[in-house]
C-alpha positions in Angstrom: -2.9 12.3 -14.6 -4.0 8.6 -15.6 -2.5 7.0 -18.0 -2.8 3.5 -19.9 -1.0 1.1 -17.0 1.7 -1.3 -18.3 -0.6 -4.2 -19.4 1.4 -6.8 -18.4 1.4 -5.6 -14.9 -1.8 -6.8 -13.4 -2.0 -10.2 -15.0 1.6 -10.6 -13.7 0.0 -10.0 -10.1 -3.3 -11.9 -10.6 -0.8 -14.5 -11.9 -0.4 -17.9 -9.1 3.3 -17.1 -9.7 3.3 -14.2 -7.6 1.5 -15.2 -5.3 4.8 -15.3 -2.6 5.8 -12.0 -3.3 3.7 -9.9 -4.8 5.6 -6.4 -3.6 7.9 -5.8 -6.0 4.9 -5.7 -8.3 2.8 -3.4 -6.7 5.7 -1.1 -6.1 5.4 -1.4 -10.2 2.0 -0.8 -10.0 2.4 2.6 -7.6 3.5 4.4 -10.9 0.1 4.9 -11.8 -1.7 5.6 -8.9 -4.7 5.4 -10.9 -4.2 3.3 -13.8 -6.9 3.1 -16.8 -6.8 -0.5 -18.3 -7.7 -1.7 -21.6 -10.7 -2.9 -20.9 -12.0 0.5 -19.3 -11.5 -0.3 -15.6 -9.7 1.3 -12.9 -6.9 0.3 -10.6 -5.7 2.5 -7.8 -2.8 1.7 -6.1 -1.3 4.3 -4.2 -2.4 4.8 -0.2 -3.5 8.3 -0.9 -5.8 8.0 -3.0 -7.2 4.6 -1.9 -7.9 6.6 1.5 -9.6 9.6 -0.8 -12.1 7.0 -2.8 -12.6 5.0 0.4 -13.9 8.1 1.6 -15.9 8.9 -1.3 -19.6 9.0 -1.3 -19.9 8.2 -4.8 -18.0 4.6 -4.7 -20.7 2.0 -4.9 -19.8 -1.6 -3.3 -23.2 -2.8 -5.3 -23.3 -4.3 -8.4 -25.8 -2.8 -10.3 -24.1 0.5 -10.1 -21.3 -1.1 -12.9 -22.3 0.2 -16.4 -21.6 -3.2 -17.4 -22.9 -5.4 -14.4 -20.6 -8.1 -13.6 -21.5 -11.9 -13.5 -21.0 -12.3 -9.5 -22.7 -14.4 -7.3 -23.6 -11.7 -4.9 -25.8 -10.4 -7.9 -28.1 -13.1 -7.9 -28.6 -13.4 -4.4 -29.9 -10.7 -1.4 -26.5 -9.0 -1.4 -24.6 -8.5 2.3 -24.2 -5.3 3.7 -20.8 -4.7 2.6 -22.3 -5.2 -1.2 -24.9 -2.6 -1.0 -24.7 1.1 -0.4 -26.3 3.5 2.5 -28.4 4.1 3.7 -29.2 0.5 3.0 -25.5 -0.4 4.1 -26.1 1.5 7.4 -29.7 0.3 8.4 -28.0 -3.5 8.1 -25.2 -3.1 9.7 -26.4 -1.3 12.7 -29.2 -4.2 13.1 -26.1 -6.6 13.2 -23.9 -4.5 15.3 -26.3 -4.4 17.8 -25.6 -8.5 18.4 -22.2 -8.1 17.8 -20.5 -5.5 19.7 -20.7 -1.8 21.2 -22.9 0.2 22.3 -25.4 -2.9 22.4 -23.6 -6.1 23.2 -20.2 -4.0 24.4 -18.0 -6.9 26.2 -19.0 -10.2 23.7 -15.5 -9.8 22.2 -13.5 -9.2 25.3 -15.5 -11.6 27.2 -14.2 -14.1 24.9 -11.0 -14.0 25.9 -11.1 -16.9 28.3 -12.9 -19.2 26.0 -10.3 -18.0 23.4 -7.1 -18.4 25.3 -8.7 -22.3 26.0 -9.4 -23.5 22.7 -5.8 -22.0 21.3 -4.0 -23.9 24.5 -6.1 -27.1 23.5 -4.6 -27.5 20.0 -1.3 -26.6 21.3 -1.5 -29.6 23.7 -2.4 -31.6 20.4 1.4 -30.7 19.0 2.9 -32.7 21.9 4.9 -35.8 20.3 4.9 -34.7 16.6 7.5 -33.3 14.8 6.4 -31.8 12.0 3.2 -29.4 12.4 1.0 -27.6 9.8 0.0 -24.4 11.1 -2.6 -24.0 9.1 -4.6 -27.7 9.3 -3.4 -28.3 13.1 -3.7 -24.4 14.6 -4.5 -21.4 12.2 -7.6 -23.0 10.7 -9.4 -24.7 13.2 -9.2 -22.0 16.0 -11.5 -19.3 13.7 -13.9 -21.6 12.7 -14.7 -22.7 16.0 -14.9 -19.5 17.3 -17.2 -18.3 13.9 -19.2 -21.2 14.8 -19.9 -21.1 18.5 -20.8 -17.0 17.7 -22.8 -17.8 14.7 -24.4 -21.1 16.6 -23.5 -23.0 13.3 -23.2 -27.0 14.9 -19.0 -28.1 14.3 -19.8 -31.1 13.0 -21.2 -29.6 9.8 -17.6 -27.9 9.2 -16.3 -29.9 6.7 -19.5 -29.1 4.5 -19.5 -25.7 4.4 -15.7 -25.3 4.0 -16.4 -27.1 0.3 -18.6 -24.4 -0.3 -16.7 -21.5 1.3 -13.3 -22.5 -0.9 -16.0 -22.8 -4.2 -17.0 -19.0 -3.4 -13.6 -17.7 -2.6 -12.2 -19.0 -5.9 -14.7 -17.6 -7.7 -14.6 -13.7 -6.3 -11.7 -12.7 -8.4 -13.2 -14.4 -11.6 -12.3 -13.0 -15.0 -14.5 -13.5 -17.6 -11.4 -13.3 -20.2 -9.2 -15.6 -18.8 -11.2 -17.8 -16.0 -13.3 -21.0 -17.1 -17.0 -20.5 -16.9 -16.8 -23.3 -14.4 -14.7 -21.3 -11.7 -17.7 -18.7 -11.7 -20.7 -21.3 -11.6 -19.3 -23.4 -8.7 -19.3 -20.5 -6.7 -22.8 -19.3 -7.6 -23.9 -22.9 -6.4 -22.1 -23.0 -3.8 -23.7 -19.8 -2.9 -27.0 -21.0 -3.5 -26.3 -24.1 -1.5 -24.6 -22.0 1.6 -27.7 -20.1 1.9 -30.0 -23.0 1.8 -28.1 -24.2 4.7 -28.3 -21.4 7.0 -31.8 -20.3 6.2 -32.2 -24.1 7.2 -31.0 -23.2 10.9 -32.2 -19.9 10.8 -36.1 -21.6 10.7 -35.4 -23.2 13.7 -34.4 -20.2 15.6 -37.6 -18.1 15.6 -39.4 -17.9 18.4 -37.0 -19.6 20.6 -34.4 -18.2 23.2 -30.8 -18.9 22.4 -27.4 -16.8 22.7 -26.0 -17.4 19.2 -26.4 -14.7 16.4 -28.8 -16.7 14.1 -31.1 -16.5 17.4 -30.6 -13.2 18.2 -31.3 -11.8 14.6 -34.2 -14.1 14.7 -35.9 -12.3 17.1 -34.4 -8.8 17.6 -37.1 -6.5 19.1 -35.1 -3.2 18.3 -36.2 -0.1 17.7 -35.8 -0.2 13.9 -37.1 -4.0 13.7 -35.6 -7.1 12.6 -33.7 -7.9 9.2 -35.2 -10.0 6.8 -34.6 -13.6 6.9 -32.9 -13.3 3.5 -30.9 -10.4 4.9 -30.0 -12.2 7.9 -28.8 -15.7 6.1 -26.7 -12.9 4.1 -24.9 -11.7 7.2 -24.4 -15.1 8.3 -23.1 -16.3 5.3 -20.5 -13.0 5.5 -19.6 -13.7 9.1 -18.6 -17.6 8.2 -16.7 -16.6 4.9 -14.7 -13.8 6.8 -14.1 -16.5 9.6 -12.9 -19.0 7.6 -10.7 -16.9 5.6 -9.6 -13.7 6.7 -8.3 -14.7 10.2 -6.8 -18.2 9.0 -4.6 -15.8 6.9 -4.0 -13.1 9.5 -3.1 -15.6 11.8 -0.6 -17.9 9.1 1.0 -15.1 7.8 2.1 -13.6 11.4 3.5 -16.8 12.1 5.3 -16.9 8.6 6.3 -13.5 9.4 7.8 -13.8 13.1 9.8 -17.1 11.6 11.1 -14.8 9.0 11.9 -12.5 11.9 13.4 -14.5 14.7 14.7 -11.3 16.2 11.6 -10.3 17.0 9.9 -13.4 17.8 12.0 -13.6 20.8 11.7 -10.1 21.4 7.6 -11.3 21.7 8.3 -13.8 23.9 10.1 -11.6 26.3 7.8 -8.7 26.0 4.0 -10.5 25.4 2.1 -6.7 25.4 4.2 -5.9 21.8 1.5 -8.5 20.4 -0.7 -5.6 20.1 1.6 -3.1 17.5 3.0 -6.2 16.3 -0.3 -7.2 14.7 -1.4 -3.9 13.5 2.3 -3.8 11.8 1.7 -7.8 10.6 -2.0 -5.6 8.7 0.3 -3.1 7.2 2.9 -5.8 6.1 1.0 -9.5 5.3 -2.6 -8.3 5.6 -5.0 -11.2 5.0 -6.6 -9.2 2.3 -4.9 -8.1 -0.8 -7.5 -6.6 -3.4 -10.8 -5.0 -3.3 -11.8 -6.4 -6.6 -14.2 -3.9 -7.4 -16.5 -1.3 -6.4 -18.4 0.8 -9.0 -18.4 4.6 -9.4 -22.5 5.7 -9.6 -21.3 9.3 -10.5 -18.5 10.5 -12.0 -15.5 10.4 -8.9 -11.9 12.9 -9.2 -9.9 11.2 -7.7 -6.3 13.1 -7.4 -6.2 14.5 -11.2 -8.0 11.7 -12.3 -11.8 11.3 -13.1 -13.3 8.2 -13.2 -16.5 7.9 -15.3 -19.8 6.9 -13.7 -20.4 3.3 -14.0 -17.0 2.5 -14.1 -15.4 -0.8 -12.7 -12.5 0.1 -9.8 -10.3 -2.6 -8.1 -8.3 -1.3 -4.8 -5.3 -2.7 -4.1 -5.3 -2.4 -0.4 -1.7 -4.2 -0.1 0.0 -2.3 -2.0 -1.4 1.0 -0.5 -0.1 -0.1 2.7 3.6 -0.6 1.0 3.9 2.5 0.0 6.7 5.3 0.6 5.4 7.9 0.4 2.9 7.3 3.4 4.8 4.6 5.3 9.1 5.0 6.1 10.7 1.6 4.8 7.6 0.1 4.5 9.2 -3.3 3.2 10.8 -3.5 6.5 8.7 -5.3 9.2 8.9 -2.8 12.5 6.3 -3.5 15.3 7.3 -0.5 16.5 6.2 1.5 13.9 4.1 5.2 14.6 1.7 6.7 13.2 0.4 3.1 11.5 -2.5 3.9 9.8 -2.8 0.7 7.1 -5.4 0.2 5.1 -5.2 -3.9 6.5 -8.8 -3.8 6.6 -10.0 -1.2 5.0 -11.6 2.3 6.4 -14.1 4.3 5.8 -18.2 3.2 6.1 -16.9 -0.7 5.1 -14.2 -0.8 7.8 -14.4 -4.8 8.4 -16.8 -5.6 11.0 -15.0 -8.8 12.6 -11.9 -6.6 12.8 -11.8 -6.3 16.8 -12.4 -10.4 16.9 -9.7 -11.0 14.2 -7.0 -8.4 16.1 -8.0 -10.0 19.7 -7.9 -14.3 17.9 -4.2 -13.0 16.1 -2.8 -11.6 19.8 -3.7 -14.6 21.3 -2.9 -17.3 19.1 0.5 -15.5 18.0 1.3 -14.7 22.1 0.6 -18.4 22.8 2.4 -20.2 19.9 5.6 -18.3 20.4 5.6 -18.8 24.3 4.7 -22.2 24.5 7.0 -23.7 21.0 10.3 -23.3 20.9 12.7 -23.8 18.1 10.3 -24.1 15.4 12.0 -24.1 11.5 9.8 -23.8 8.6 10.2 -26.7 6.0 9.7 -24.6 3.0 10.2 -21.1 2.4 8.4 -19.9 0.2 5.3 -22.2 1.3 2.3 -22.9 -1.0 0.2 -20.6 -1.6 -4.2 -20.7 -1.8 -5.3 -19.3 -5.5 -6.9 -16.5 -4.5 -4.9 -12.5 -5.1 -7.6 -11.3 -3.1 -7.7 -13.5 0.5 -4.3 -14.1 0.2 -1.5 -16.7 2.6 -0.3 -19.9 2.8 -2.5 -22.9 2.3 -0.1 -24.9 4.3 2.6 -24.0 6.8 4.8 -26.8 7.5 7.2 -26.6 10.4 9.5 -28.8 12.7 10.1 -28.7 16.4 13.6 -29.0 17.1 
């Protein structure tokens, strides 16, 4: 049955102060699997019934489907594919699966590997004679982006442009009307505005010419069901560069955090490299890079559990905590990358299951594998470390540590 959550209890979590620990929270939160809040939204905590309205065809990712419509930058823009609802949603992202990965393009994220494995060893070499290393700045941030940027064909050099923009937009997804300054919300609707203007920018010089990068390819796909439009294709690009900015950068950060947290089984990785592959679906379970679903919209009236959630209602899934909880996971504080049965919600499931998840998993092993068998006796400085604004894309925004 809902009831009226404790209405301290998600401000606490939004809050920058819990931004280290945010557990014990949720495991507050988990109460209520559904909790009603005072301004008529929804929050759903539990992993049960997260899986059951994943699943649901009648949760909305758009917008418009909110009875009152949200000021978000997505709504003022041609919305990505994970912002719009099939058999839109499906149409787009088969067109960009085709360029992406199987059946069409079946070995571009395996095949990779080798140009992977080199750019990871190359800022490793960069660590020799310094003391003190940011994992973020020096490893866990630059080693995405490239990567985002070689597959998107986005030129390097134009990096520190769009990451301005990317951090504007970011801030600005969890934006609260009630508590948030008007200026959080307009700096990411222009930096939305001026993202797009840059990749429709390279995306005119890509029709009609041959190329290997994604902008190319969309350009001129010749598939059965046609090509997107160019709006719909600077959309996907602009997705792509967000999620490889942030989602991976945090993936990547916290596994480090957690394996210095965990030196028992850091060595045990550096004895036994193949555990890199349960040991970073257990690191999606346990420090996902993404915390909160913000919202999603219900167009028709959804039960879910006991509860019933009026059309047009505002729902915010709180993946993290989901993926914490008892009653589906054994001690799921406890860090085990030998876990069964791991079914975490780490990047989502049903029809929006994240799209870069096979590149994020395969960056992770790699750069995890090689920092822990190439460094050794690495301390962290501070512990807690600082961490970025955002509840929703959450980890460190710096990761100091020392070679001993």
């Amino acid at each position: 049955m809902t009831t009226i959550q404790t209405p301290d209890i998600l401000p606490r979590i939004l809050d920058y102060s819990a931004r280290a620990d945010p557990y014990p929270l949720y495991a507050e939160l988990r109460r209520t699997p559904v909790a009603l809040q005072e301004d008529g939204s929804y929050v759903i905590s539990t992993y049960r019934e997260l899986a059951d309205i994943l699943h649901n065809p009648h949760l909305s990712s758009d917008v418009r489907n909110l009875a009152h419509p949200m000021a978000a930058a997505e709504a003022r823009t041609t919305p990505s594919f994970i912002n719009v609802d099939p058999p839109e949603h499906d149409r787009l992202r088969r067109l960009a699966m085709r360029h992406f990965g199987p059946p069409h393009t079946p070995r571009l994220v395996s095949g990779m590997e080798p140009d992977l494995r080199a750019i990871v060893s190359g800022l490793i070499d960069d660590f020799e004679g310094k003391q003190r290393i940011d994992i973020v700045d020096d490893f866990a941030y630059p080693f995405p982006v490239t990567v985002i940027c070689h597959l998107l064909g986005v030129p390097r050099e134009d990096e520190p442009r769009f990451h301005v923009w990317v951090n504007a937009i970011i801030d600005s997804i969890d934006y609260n009307p009630r508590t948030d300054p008007q200026e959080k919300l307009d700096n990411g609707v222009q930096a939305t505005k001026d993202l797009r203007q840059y990749l429709g920018g390279l995306l005119e010089q890509r029709h009609g010419r041959p190329g290997d990068d994604l902008l190319t390819r969309l350009a001129n796909d010749d598939g059965p069901e046609g090509r997107m439009t160019d709006a719909e294709i600077v959309s996907t690009a602009n997705l792509l560069l967000i999620a490889g900015h942030e989602t991976t950068v945090n993936l990547i950060t916290n596994g480090m955090l957690t394996l210095l947290r965990h030196p028992e089984v850091l060595q045990r990785l550096r004895a036994e490299p193949d555990l890199v592959v349960p040991l970073v679906e257990e690191l999606l379970r346990y420090e996902p890079p993404v915390h909160i679903i913000p919202w999603r919209a219900a167009y028709s009236d959804i039960s879910v559990g006991d509860t019933v959630i009026p059309k047009g209602s505002q729902i915010m899934l709180m993946l993290a905590s989901g993926s914490r909880d008892p009653d589906r996971f054994h001690d799921p504080d406890r860090f085990d990358p030998d876990r069964q049965d791991n079914q975490h919600l780490g990047f989502g499931s049903g029809i929006h299951l994240c799209f870069g998840g096979p590149m994020a998993r395969l960056e992770t092993q790699i750069a995890l594998t090689e920092l822990v068998r190439r460094l050794d006796g690495l301390s962290l400085v501070t512990d807690p470390p600082p961490y970025r604004p955002s509840p929703v894309l959450r980890g460190p925004i710096h990761l100091l540590v020392d070679q001993n």
